[in-house]
N, C-alpha and C positions, 0 to 999 in steps of 0.2 A: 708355271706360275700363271694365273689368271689373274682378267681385273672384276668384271661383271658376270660373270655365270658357274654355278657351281660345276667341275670336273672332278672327274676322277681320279684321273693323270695328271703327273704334274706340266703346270701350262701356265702361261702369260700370259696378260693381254694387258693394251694400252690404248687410251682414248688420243686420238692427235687431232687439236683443235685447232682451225685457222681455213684455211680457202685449200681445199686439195682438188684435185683432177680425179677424178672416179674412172675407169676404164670402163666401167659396166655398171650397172645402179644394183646390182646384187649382189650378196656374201659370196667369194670365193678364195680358196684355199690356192694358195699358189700365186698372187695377185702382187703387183709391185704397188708403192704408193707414191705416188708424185706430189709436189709443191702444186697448187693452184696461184700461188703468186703473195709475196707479203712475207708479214709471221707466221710461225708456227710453234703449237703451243701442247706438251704431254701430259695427261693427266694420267694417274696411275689410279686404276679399277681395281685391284685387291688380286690377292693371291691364296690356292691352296696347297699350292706346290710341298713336297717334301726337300726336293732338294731345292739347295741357295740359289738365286740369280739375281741379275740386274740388266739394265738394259744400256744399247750406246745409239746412238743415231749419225749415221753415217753419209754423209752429200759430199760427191764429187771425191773420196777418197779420202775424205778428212774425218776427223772424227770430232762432230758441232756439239755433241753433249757432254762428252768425258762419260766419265760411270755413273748411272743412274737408277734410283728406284732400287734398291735392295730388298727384292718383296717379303722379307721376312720382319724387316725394321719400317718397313716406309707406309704411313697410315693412310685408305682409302681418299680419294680425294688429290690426293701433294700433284701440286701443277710443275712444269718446269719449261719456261721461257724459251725458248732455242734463240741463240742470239743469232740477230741478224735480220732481214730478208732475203728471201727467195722466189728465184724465177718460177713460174708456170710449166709444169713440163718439168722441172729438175727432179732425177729420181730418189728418194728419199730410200735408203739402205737402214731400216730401223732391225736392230741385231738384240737377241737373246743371249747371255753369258751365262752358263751354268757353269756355277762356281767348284761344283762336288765333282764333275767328271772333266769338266775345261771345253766340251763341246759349244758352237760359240753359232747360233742357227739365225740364217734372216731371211728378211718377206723376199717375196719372190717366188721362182718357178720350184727351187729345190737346189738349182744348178749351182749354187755356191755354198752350200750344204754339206758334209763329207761323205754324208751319205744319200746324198742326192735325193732325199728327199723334201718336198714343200714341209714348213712346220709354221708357216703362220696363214691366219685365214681372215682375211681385210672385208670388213664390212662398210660399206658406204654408207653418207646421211645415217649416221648411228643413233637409234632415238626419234629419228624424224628430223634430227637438225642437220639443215643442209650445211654441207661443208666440216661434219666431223665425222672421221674413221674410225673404226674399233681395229683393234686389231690383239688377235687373241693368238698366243703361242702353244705348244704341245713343245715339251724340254725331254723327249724323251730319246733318245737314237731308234733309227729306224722305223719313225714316225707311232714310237708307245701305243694308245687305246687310239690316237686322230682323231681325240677329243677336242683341240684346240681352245 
């Protein structure tokens, strides 16, 4: 499932609005995303995925979003609040649920992946605006086209 760019494979992505930590000012596949401190806030960028998915956000083991974004129902645009705040530094576990095969992929190195592969690729200052992340998914096992 995608939000913003057309792919081939099916792939995700999500806009997360609010104060994040950038580890590096460049697009990289394999990239955790941290809290920069505050709210934080998902917009969903659109999808062309074949197969179903949805997303969950994940801090500290908890799960702060429930099920979200059903990219097959959810219209470009739909924002979703994350209740709370958050520290600076907290690592944010934003996770892909692909509904057709149960595989369940997040940002990060791969390492928590089943198949150890990276399937999301976190873009910093997305657009130019500072402090928002893209973050684009590949839903496919054993990293599909790594179209993201």
């Amino acid at each position: 499932m995608k939000l913003t760019k057309n792919i081939s494979a099916i792939a995700l992505a999500v806009t997360v609005l609010g104060s994040m930590v950038p580890a590096v000012s460049q697009a990289a596949v394999g990239d955790n995303v941290s809290a920069g401190g505050g709210a934080i806030s998902i917009r969903f960028e659109g999808s062309n995925a074949g197969y179903n998915s949805n997303l969950e956000l994940w801090i500290g083991g908890l799960n702060v979003s429930g099920s979200i974004f059903p990219n097959h129902a959810t219209p470009v645009g739909t924002t979703f609040n994350v209740p709370g705040t958050f520290t600076a530094g907290q690592l944010l576990d934003i996770q892909l649920h692909v509904v057709n095969t149960g595989n369940v992929w997040h940002t990060g190195s791969g390492a928590g992946n089943v198949d150890g592969i990276a399937h999301a690729n976190v873009v910093y200052n997305y657009g130019g605006d500072v402090g928002r992340t893209f973050v684009g998914f590949e839903d496919l096992y054993g990293g599909g086209d790594l179209d993201y």
